[in-house]
C-alpha positions as a printed NumPy array, in Angstrom:
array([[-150.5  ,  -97.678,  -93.947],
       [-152.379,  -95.341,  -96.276],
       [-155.84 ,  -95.35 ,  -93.788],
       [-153.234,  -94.275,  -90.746],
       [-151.248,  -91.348,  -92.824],
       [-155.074,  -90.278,  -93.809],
       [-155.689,  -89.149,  -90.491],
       [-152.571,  -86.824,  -90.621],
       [-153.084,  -85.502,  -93.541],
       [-150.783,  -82.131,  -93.642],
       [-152.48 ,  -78.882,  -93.695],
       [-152.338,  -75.918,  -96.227],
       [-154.534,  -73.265,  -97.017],
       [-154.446,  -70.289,  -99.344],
       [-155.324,  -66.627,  -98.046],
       [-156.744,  -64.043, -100.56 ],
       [-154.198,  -61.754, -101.56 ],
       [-151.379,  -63.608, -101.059],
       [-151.202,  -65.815, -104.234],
       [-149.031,  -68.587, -102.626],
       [-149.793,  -71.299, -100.201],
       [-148.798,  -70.491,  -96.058],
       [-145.934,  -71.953,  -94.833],
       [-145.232,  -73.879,  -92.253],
       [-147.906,  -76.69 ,  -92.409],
       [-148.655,  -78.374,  -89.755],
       [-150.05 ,  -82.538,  -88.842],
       [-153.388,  -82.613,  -87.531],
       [-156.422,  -84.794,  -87.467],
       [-158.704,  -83.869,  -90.583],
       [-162.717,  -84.569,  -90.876],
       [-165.264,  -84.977,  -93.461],
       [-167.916,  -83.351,  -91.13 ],
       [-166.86 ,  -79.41 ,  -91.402],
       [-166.235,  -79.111,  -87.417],
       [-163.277,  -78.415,  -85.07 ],
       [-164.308,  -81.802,  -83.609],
       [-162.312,  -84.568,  -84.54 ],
       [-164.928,  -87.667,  -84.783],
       [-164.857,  -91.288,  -85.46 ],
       [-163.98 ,  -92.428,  -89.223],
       [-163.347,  -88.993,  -89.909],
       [-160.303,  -88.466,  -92.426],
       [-160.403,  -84.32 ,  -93.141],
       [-160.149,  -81.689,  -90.755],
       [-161.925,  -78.438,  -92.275],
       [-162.592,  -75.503,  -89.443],
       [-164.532,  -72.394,  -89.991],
       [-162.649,  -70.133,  -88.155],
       [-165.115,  -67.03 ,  -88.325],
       [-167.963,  -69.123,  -88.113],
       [-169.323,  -67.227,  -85.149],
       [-167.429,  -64.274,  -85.44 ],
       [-171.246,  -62.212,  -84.908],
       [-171.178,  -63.214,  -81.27 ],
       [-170.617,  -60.643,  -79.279],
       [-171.889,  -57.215,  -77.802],
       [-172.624,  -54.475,  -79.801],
       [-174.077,  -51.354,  -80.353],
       [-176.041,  -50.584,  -82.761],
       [-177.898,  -47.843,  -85.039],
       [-180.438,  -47.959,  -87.24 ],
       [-181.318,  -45.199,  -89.671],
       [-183.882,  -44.666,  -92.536],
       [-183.613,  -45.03 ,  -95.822],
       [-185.583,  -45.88 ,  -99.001],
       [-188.779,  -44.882,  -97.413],
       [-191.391,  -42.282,  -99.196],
       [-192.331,  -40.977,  -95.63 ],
       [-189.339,  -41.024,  -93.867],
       [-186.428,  -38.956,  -95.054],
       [-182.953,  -40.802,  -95.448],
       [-180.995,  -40.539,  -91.967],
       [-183.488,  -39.909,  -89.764],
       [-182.51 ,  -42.077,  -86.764],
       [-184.852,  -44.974,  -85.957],
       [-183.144,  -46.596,  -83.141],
       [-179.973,  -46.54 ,  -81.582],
       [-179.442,  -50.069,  -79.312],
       [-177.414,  -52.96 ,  -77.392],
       [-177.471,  -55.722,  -78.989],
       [-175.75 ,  -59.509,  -77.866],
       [-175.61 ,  -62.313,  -80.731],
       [-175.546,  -65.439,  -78.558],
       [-173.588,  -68.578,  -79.775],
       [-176.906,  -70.84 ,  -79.437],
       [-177.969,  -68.611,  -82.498],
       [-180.366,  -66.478,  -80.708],
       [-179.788,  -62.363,  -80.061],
       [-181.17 ,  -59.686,  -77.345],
       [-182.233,  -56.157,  -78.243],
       [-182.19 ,  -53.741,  -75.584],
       [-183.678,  -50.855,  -77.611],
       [-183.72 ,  -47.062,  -76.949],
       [-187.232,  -46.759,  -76.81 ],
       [-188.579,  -45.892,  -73.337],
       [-189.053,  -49.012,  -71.529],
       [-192.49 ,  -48.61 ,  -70.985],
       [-193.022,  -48.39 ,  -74.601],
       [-190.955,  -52.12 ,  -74.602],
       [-187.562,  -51.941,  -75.337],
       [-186.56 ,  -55.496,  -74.917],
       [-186.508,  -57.667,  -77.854],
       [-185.327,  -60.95 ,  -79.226],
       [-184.299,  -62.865,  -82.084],
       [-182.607,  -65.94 ,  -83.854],
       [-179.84 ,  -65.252,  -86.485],
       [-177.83 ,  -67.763,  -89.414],
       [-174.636,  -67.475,  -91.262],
       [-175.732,  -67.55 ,  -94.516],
       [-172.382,  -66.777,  -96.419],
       [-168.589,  -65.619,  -96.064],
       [-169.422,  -62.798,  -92.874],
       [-173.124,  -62.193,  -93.903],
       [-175.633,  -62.993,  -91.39 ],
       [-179.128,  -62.721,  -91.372],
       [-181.83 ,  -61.923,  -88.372],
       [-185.393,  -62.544,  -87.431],
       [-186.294,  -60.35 ,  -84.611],
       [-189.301,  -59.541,  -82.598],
       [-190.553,  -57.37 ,  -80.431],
       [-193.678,  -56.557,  -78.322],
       [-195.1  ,  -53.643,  -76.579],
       [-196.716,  -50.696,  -76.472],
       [-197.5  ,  -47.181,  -78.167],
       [-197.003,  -44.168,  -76.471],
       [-200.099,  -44.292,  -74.059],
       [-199.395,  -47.526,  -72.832],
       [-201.584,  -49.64 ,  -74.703],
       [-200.544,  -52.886,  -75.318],
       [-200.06 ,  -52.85 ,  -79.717],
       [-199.312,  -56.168,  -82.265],
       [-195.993,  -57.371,  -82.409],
       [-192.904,  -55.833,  -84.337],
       [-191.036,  -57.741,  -86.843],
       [-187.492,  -56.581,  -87.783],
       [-185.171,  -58.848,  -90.328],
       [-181.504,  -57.914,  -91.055],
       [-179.201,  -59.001,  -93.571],
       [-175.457,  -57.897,  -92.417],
       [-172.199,  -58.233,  -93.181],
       [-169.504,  -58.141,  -90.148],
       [-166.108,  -56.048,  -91.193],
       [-162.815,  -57.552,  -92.721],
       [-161.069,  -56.679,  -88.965],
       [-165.007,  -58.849,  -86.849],
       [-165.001,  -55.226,  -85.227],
       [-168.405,  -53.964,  -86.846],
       [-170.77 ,  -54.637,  -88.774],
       [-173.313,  -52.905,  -91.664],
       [-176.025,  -53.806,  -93.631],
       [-179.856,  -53.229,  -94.159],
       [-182.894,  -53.82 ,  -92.201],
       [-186.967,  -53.969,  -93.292],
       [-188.872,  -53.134,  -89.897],
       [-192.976,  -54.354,  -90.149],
       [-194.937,  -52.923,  -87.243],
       [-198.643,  -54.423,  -86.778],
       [-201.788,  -53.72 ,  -84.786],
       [-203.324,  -56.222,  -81.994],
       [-205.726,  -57.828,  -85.353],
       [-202.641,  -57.901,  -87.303],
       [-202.5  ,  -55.328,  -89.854],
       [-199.751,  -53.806,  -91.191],
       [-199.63 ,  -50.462,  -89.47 ],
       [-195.805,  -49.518,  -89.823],
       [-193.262,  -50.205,  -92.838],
       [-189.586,  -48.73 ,  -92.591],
       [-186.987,  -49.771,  -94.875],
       [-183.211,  -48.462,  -93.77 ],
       [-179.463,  -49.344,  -92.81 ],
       [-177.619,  -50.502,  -89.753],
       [-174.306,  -49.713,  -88.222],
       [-172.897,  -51.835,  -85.818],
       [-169.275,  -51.305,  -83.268],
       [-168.247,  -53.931,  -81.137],
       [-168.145,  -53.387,  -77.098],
       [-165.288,  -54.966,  -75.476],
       [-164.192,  -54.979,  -72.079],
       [-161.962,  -52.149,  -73.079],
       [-164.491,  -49.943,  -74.81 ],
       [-164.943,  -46.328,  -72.545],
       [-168.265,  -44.737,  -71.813],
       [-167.732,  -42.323,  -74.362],
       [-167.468,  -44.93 ,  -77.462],
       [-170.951,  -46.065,  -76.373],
       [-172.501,  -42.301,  -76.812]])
């Protein structure tokens, strides 16, 4: 009798901010493993409800900051971006397409709405000659309200033998596109 009432174990969770326990608990399968999925043997149900609340279409700008060269603000890109569910992500930069403006990454959830992004990119400089790849990593943090997101980026630029030819340290800005966003949100 104790095994069966295991499985519907009653749920309750605390919210921050609101001190006290939410009402109105509900029976539900519960699982040891972490997932929605209710599995074999398993006796807790424990859901991550914003677990891929990154996935989605944004856009995005990037801006300068901390770098001896560069002054703070100056834009550095402004882009699309889509965070995939597979944990993968497309760039579509606003470079000039000829220059390569379509890039790709692979992202983790690495705490409570911080993410983190390993992104590269190929192409070439401005007289069409093919140059090394780009690396770009981001650590961000989506918003209380999964609308945007900020955080910081480090972008490495290197040469066909692989030297370090580019090093720009700065923050990101991020607004979700919905089907509801207008033309002049995107702008």
């Amino acid at each position: 009798m104790v095994l069966a009432v295991s499985f519907l174990v009653a749920n309750a969770s605390a919210e921050c901010g609101l001190g006290k326990f939410k009402m109105g608990a509900s029976l539900r399968p519960q699982s040891w493993r972490g997932s929605s999925v209710f599995g074999p043997a398993s006796l807790l149900w424990v859901s991550s409800d914003d677990e891929d609340s990154i996935v989605g279409f944004w856009r995005v700008n990037f801006t300068a900051k901390g770098n001896p060269d560069i002054p703070d603000g100056a834009p550095i890109d402004s882009a699309y971006i889509q965070w995939h569910a597979d944990r993968t992500e497309l760039m579509n930069s606003g470079r000039p397409p000829q220059d390569g403006n379509f890039c790709m990454g692979v992202w983790e959830k690495v705490g409570r709405s911080k993410y983190v992004l390993n992104h590269f990119a190929i192409g070439n400089d401005t007289n069409g000659n093919p140059q090394g790849p780009t690396q770009i990593q981001e650590t961000v943090w989506l918003g209380p309200d999964g609308n945007s997101y900020a955080g910081t980026f480090v972008l490495n630029a290197y040469d066909l033998s692989h030297n370090n030819t580019t090093h720009i340290l700065g923050v990101i800005t991020a607004t979700r596109i919905t089907v509801k966003t207008p033309v002049t949100a995107v702008f």
